[in-house]
VOTI-343870 format. One record per atom (N, C-alpha, C, O, CB): residue in one letter; z, y, x. Coordinates in steps of 0.1 Angstrom, whole numbers, plus 5000, padded with zeros to 4 digits. Atoms other than C-alpha are relative to their C-alpha. Glycine has a CB too. Example, Ala and Ser with C-alpha at 12.3 -4.5 7.8 and 13.67 -1.06 7.14 Angstrom:
! residues 2
A500049885009A507849555123A500050125009A500750125019A501250004990S500049894991S507149895137S500850114992S500950224997S498650055004
//
This chain:
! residues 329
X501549995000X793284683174X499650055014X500250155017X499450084989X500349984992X791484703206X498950155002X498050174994X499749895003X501149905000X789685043218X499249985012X499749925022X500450144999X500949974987X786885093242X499350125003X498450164996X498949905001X500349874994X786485423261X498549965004X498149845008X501250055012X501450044995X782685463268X499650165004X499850264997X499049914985X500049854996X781685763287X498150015001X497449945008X501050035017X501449964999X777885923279X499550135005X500450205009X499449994987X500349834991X776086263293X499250014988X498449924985X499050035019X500949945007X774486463266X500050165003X500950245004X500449964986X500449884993X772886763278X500750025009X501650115006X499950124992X499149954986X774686783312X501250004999X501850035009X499750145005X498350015000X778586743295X500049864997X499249824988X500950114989X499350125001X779986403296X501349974990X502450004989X500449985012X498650005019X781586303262X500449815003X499849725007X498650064973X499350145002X784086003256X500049994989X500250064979X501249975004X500150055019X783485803229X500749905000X500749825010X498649954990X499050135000X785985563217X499549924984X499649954973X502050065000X500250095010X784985293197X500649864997X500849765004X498849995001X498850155001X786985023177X499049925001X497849934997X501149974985X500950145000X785984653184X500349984986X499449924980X500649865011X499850045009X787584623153X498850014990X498249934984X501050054997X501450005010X784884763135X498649985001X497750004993X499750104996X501450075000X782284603151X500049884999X499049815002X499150025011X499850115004X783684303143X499649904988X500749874983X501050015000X500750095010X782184073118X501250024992X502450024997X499649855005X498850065008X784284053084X499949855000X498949775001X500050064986X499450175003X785883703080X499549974987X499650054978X501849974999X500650035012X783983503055X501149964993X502149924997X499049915000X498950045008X785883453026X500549854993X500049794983X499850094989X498850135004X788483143020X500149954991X500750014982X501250035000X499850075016X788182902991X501849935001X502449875010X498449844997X498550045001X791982842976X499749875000X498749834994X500850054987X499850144996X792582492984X500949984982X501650064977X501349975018X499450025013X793782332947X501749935001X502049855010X498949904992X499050014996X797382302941X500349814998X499949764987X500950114992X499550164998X798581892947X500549984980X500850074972X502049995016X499849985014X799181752913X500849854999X501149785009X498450034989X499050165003X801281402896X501050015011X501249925019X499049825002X499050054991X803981462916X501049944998X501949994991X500350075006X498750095011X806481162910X500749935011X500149885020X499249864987X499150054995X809481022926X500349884991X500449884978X500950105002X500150145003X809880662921X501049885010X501349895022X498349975002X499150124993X812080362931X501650095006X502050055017X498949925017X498549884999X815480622935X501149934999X501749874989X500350124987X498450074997X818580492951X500750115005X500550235006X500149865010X499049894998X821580592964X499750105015X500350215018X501849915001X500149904990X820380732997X498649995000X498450035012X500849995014X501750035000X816180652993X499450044988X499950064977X499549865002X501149945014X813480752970X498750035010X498850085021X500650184989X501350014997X809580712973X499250114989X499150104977X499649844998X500649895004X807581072967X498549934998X498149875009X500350125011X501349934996X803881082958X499650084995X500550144989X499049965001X500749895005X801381322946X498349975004X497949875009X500850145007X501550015004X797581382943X499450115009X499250215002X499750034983X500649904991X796081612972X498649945006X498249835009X501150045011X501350034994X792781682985X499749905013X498749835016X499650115002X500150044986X793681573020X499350065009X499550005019X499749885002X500549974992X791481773038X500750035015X499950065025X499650074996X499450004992X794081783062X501349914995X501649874983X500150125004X498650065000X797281623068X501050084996X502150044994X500349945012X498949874997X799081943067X500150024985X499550104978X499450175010X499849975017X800381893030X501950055006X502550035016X499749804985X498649894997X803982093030X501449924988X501449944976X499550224992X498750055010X807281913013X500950094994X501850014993X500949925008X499049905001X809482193001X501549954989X501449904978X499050144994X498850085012X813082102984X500450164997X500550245006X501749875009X499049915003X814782392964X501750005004X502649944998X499950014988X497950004998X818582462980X500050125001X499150195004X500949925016X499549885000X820582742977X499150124992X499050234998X500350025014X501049945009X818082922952X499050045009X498650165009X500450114991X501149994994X815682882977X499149905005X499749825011X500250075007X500650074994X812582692988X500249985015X500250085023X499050044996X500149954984X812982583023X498949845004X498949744997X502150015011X500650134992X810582303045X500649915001X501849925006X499850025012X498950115000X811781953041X499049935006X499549935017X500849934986X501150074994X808481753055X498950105002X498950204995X499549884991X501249965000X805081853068X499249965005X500049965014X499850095003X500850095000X802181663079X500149924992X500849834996X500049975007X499450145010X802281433050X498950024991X498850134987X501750014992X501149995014X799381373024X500449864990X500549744993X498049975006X499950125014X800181172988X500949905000X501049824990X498849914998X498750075000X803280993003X500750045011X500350085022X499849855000X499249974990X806581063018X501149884993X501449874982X500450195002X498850075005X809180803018X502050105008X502450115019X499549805007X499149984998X812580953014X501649965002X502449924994X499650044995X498750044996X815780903034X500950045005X500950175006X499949945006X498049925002X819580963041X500150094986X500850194985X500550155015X499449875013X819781133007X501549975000X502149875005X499349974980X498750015004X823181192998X500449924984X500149974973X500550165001X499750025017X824580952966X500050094989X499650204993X501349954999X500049935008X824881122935X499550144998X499850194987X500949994997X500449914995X823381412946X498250014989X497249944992X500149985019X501349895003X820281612924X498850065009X499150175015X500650114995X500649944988X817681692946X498850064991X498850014980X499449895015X500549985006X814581902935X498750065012X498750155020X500850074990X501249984991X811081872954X498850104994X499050124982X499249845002X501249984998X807682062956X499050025009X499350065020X499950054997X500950024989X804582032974X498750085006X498250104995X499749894997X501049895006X801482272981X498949915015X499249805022X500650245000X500950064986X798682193011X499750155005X499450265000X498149884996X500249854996X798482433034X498950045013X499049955021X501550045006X501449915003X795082633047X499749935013X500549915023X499950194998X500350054985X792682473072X498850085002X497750054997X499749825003X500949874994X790882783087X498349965002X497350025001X500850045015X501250034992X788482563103X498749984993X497649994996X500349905007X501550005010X786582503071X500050064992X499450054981X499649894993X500249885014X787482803054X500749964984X500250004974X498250034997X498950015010X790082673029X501450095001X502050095012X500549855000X498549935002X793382893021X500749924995X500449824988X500250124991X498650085010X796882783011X499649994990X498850074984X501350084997X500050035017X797082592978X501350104994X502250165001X500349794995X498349985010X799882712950X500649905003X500249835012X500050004983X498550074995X802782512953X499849904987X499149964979X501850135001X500250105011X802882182926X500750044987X501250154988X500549855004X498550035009X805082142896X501049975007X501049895016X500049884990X498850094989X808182102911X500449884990X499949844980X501850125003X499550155008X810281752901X501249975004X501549955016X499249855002X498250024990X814081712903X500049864994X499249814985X501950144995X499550174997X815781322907X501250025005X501450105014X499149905010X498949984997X819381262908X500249825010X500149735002X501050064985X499750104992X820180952936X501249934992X502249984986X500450065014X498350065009X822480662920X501350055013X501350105025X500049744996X498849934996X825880732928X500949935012X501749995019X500850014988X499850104990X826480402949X498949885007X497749865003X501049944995X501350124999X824580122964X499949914986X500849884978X500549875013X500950085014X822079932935X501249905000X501849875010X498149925003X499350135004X824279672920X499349934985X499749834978X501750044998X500250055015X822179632887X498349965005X497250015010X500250164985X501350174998X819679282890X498950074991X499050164982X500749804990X501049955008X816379322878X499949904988X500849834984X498850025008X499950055015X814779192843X500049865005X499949825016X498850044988X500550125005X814378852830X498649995007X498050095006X500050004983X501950064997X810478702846X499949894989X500549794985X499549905019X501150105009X808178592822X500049844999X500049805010X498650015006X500150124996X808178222816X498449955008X497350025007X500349934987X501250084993X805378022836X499149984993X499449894985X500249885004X501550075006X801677992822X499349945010X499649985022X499050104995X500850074996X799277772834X498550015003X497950004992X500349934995X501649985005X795477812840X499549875014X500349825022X499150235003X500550064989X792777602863X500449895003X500249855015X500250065010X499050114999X794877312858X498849915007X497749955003X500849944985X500450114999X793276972875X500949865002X502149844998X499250025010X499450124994X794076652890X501650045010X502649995011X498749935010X499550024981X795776772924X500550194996X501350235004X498149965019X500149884999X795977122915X500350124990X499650094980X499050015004X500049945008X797077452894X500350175003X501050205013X500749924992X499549895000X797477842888X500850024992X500849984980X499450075000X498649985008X800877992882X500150124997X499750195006X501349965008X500049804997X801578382869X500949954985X501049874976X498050174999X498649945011X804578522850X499650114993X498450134991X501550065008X499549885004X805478832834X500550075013X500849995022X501149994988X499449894992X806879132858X501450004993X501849974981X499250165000X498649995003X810279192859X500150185003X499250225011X501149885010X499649874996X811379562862X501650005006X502549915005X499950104987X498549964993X814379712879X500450155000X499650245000X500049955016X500049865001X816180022879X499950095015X500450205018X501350054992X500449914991X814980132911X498549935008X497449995009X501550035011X501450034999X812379852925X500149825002X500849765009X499250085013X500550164998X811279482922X499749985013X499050075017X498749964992X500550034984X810779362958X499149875002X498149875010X501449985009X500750125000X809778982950X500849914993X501749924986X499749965014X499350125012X810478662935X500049855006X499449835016X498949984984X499850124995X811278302939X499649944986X499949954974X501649975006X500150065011X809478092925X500549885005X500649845016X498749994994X499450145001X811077752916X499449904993X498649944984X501050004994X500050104999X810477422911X501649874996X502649855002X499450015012X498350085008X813277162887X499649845013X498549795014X499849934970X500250094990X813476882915X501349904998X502549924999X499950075016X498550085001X815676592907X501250054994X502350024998X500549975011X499049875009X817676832883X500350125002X501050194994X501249994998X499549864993X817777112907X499050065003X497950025008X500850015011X501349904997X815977432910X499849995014X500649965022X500350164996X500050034984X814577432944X498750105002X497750094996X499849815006X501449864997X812177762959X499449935008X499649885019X500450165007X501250054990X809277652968X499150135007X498450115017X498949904990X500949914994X807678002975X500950135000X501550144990X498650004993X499449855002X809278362981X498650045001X497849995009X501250085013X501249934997X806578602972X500450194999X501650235000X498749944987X500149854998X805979002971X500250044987X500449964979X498650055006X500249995019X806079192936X499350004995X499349984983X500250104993X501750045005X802379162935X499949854996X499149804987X498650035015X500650124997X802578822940X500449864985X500749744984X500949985017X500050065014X802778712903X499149904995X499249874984X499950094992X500750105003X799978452904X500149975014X500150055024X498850024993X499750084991X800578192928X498849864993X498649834981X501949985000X500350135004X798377842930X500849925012X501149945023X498449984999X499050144992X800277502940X498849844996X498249774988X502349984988X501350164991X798077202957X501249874998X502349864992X499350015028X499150114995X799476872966X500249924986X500949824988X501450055008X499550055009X799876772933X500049834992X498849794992X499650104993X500350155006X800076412917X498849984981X499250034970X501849944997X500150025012X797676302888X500850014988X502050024992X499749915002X499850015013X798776292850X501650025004X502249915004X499449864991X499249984998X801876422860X500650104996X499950204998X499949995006X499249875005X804676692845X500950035012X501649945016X500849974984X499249964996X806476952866X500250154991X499550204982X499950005013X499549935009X808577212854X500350125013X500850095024X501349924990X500149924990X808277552873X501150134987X501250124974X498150045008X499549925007X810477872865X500050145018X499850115030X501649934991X499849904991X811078222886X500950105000X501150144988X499050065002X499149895000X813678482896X500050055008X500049995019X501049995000X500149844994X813478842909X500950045009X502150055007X500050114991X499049904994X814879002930X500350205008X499950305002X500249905009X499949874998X815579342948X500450035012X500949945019X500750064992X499849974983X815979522981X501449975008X501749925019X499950175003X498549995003X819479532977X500649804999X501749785002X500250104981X499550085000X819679142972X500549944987X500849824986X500750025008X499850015013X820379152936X499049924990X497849954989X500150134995X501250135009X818678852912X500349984988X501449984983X500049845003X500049955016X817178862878X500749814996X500649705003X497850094992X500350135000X818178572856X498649924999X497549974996X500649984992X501450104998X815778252861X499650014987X500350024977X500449815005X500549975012X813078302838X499949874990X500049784998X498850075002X500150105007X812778042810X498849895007X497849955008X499950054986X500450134996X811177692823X498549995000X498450084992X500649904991X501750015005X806977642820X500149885004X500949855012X498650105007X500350144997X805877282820X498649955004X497949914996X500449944989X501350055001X802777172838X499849855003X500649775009X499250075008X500750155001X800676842835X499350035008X499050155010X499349924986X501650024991X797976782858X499349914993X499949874983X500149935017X501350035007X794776612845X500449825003X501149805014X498250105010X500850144996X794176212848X499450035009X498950145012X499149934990X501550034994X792276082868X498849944991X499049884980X500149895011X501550085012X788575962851X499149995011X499250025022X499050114985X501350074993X785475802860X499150055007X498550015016X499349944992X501349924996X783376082863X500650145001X501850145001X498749994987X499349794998X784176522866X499550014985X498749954978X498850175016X500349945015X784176672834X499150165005X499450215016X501850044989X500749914996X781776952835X499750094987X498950044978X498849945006X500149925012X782277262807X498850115006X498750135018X501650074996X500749914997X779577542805X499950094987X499450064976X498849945006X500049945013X780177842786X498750135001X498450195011X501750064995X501149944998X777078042776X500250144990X500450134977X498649904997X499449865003X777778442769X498450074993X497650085003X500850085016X501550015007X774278542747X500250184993X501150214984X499749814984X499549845007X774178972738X497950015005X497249985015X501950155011X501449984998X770479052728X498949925003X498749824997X499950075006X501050104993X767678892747X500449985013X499549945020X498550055001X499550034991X770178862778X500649884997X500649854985X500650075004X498450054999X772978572786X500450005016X499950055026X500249824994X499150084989X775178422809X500449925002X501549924997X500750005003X499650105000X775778122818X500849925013X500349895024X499149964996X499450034989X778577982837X500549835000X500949794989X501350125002X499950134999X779277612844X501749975014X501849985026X498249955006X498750044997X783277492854X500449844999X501049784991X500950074990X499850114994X783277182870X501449925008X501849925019X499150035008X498350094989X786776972879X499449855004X498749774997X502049964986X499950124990X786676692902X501249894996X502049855004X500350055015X498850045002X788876502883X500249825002X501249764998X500350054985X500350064991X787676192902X501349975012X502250045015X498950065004X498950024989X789575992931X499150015017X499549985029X500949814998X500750034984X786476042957X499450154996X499350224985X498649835004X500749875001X784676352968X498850004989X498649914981X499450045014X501450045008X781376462950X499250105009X499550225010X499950044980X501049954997X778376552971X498650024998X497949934997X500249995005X501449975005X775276702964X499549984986X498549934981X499249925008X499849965019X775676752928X498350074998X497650135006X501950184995X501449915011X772476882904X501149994989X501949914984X497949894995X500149945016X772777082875X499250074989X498950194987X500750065000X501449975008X770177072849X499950104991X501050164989X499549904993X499949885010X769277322824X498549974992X497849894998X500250195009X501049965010X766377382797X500050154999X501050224998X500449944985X499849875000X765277702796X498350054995X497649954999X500750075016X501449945006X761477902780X499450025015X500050055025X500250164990X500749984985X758877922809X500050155000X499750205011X498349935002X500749904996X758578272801X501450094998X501350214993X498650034991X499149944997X762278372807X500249995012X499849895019X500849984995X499749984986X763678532839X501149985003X501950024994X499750115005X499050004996X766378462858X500350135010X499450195016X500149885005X499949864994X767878762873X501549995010X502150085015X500150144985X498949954991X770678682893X500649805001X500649734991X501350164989X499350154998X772278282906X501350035005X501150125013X499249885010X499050024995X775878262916X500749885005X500949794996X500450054993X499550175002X777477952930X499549905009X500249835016X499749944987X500850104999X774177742941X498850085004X498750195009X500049914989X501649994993X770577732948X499349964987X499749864981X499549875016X500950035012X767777752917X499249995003X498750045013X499750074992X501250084997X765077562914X499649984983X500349954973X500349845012X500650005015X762577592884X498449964999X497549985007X500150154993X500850064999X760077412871X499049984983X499249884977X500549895008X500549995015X758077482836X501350014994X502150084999X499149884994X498949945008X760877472808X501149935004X501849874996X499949994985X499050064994X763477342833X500250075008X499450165011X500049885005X499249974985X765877432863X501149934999X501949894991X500450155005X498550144996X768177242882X500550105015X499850155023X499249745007X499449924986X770877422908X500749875007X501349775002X501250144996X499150084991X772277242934X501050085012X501250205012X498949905008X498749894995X775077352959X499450105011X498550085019X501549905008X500049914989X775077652980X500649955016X500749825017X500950124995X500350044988X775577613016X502149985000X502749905007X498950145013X498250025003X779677633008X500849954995X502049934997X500550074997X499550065011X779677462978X499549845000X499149794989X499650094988X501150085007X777877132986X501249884996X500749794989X498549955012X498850105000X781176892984X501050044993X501650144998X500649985014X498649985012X784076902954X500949885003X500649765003X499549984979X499150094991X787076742970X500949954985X501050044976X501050105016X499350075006X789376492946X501050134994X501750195001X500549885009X498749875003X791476782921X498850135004X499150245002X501850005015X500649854996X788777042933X499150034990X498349954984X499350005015X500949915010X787077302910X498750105004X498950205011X500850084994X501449924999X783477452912X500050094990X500250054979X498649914999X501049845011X782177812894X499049985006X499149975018X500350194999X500849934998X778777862892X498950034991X498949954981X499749975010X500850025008X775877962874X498950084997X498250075007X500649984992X500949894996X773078242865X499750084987X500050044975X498549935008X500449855014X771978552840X498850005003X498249945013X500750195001X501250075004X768978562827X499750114987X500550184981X500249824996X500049925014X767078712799X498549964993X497649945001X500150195004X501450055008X763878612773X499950094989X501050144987X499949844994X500749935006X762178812750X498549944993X497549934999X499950095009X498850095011X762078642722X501449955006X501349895017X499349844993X498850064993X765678552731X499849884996X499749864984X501550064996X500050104994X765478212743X501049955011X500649935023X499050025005X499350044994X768478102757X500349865008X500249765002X500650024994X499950154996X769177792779X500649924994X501249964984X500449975010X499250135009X770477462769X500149915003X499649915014X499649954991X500550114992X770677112779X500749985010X500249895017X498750035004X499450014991X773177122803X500749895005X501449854996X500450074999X500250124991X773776832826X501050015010X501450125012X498549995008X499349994986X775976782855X499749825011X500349725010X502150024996X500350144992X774476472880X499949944987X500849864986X501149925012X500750055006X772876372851X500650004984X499950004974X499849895006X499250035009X775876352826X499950114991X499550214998X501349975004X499549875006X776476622800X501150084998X502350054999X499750004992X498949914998X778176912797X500450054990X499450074983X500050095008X499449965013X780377032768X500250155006X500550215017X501449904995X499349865000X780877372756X500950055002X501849975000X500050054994X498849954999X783477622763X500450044982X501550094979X499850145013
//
């Protein structure tokens, strides 16, 4: 602590006064504890890797890694918030993490407590064990030219990386796409009219290891026809709905500048259009395309449609597509 000698004259003798800075120092406002990091989970664990996170405030980066060795906590990472990916572990080796965030003065936070700790033992060699079986193939969105593809997930005992999807080609499987582990819905173009292919998928892993090919899905594509088929399903709770209109192009020529008619009470509101452009006129409206939507290409599919509400509930009706009608969902 610093002193300061200060010399004054009282009545003709000269006295030293020593006075601490310390105590003319302002106390330090007091420090809110920073909360201790929480979910802390180790995930995807191999023989020398493993993926850490946890749940911290972040007010800083300065979150603290700590491993127990030798019955003691010591520093294993620092700068690090809600993920640390872990590497060179030793095979078969037990390891045992915790984490705390540690104090940022500047806004008057203190050290947190330290987490739950979480021990994980590293496999014992490189992964050799393939991941699951994938889902067989479903189908949605189907048209002419066009369709969406999604499986089931496969698991693994450390981590799914991606998948191949396949295609039966002249009797043989043949990958038409490598995707990500997210990448469980896939759509495929190019397709031929009234036509069956047969799709299937297999997993794989960092490591190179592949699940078996999942059982076979079979899709058709649509005919062609004279005209688009035009479904519109109408969602009705109270004196609200919804009404959405699913349009395929199942046609061999574009379609531009489409109307879609409706019936509806003059003294209901529309509260919201999606899709198009509304236009109303006593107990009618007719949408036509938005500035993105004005052209449905051969195989191509339109959404759109609008919410709404009457009082008396009064729902729309009547639905039309360029004149034709439209069937329910």
């Amino acid at each position: 602590m610093k002193r300061l000698r200060v010399l004054t004259s009282l009545r003709g003798f000269t006295v030293a006064v020593v006075l601490s800075l310390g105590a003319l120092a302002a106390a330090p406002a007091h420090a809110d504890t920073l909360p201790a990091p929480t979910g802390l989970e180790v995930l995807h664990v191999a023989d020398t890797t493993a993926d850490m996170y946890w749940s911290s405030p972040c007010y800083s980066t300065e979150d603290v890694v700590q491993r127990y060795l030798k019955g003691s906590w010591q520093t294993y990472a620092t700068g690090v918030c809600d993920y640390l990916p872990l590497t060179g572990l030793t095979p078969g080796t037990t390891y045992t993490f915790r984490v705390y965030s540690a104090a940022v003065p500047d806004i008057g936070y203190s050290q947190s407590p330290p987490s739950a700790p979480i021990s994980f033992t590293t496999l014992s060699g490189p992964d050799s064990a393939p991941p699951s079986k994938p889902g067989t193939p479903t189908f949605s969105s189907i048209t002419t030219t066009a369709a969406n593809i999604f499986w089931g997930q496969s698991t693994d005992n450390v981590q799914v990386t991606g998948y191949y999807l396949q295609q039966l080609v002249n009797g043989a499987w043949t990958t038409i796409r490598t995707v990500g582990a997210a990448g469980n819905f896939q759509s495929v173009y190019n397709l031929s009219p009234a036509t069956s292919y047969t799709y299937a998928v297999v997993a794989f892993d960092a490591r190179g290891n592949t699940s078996p090919r999942s059982d076979p899905g079979i899709l058709t594509t649509l005919a062609t026809t004279a005209v688009p088929s035009c479904v519109v399903q109408l969602q009705q709770y109270w004196t609200g709905f919804t009404a959405t209109a699913t349009i395929v192009n199942s046609t061999q020529t574009a379609i531009s500048g489409w109307t879609f008619g409706f019936t509806l009470a003059p003294a209901a509101t529309v509260s919201s259009v999606f899709g198009g452009v509304l236009t109303r006129t006593g107990g009618s409206g007719t949408i036509t395309p938005a500035s993105y939507d004005g052209t449905i290409g051969p195989g191509g599919q339109l959404y759109f449609g609008f919410i709404g509400s009457a009082n008396p509930p009064a729902p729309p009706g009547g639905f039309t597509f360029n004149g034709l009608p439209c069937t329910a969902a």
